[in-house]
N, C-alpha and C positions, 0 to 999 in steps of 0.2 A: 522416840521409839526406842525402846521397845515395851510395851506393860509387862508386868514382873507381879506374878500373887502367889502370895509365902503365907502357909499356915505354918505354924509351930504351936509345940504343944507347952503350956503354961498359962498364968493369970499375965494380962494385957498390963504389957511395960512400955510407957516411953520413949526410955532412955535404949532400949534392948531392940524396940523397933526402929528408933534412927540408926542406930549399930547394923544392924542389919539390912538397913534399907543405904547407908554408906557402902558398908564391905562386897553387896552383892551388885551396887551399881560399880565399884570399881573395878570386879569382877569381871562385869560384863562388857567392860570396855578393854579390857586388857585380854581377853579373851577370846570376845567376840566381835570387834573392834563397833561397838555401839556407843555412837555418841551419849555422854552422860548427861548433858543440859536437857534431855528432853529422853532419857531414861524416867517411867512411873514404877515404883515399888507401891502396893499393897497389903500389907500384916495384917493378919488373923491368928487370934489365939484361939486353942482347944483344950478344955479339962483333960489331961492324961488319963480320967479316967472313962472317956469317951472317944480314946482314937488308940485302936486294936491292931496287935500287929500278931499273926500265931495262933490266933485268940484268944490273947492274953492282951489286958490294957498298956500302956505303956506306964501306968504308978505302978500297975502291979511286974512289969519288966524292972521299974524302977529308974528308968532311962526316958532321954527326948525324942524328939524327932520331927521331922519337917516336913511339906512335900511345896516343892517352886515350881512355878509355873509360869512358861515364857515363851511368849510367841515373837518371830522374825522371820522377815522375808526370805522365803524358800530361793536357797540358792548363793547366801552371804556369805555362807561360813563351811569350809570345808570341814574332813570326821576328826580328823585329828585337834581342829581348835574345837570342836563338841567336845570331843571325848575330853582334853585339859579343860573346859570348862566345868565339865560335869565329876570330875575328879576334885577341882581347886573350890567349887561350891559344897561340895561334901564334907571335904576339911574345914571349912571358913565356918560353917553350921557347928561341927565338932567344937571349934573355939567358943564360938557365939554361945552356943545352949548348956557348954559343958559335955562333951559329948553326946553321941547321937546311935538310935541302935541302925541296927544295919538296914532297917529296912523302912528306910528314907531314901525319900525321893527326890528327883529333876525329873524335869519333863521341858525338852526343847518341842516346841512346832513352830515347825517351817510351813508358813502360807502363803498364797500368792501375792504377791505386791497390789495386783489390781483388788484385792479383798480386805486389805490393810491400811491404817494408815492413819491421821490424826489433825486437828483442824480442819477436819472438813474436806482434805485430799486425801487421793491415797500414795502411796509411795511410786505408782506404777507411773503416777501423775507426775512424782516430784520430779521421777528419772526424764522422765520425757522432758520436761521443761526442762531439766539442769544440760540435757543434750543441744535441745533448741539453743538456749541461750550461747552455750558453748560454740557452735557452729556458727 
């Protein structure tokens, strides 16, 4: 955990998507403190000339832009690691795309544990067992 879906705007890169799908997992561990081994990034590219900011395209801005999208268990992360999260993904994009215009995005959701979760548990589950076990 956590899933991670990143549109940016350009013709679909490999090399641009691993870049990305690296800087914004280690982002998210140093931020958000989310284990990486089991952090999923997703990329999507969009023609600039089909994602509007103003309403104006973004070829005709001339400029990039992004918008990520990342759900975690409500309640992990207090405002202030959001808030440097959502600061140090905004720069990391900057580098990554070449700059980025200003109206790019993050998007944190926080959801419940018991709604969450992967292989077939959900996290609400894991807690409970890591307590059991503990005990």
């Amino acid at each position: 955990m956590p899933i991670i879906n990143v549109s940016v705007t350009g013709k679909q890169d490999a090399k641009l998507s691993a870049a990305i799908a690296k800087d914004i997992t280690e982002i998210t561990a140093t931020h958000l403190r989310k284990d990486p081994t089991i952090t999923a990034v997703a990329v999507s590219y969009i023609d600039p000339q089909h994602w509007f900011a103003g309403g104006k395209s973004l070829a005709e801005h001339g400029t990039n832009t992004f918008w990520l999208d990342i759900k975690v268990v409500d309640g992990t992360n207090t405002k202030l690691e959001l808030e440097a999260y959502l600061k140090t993904i905004f720069e990391a994009f900057g580098r990554l795309l070449g700059g980025v215009h200003e109206e790019s995005y993050a998007f944190v959701h926080e959801v419940p544990a018991a709604a969450y979760g992967f292989g077939g548990k959900s996290q609400e589950f894991r807690f409970i067992s890591g307590r059991l076990k503990a005990a």
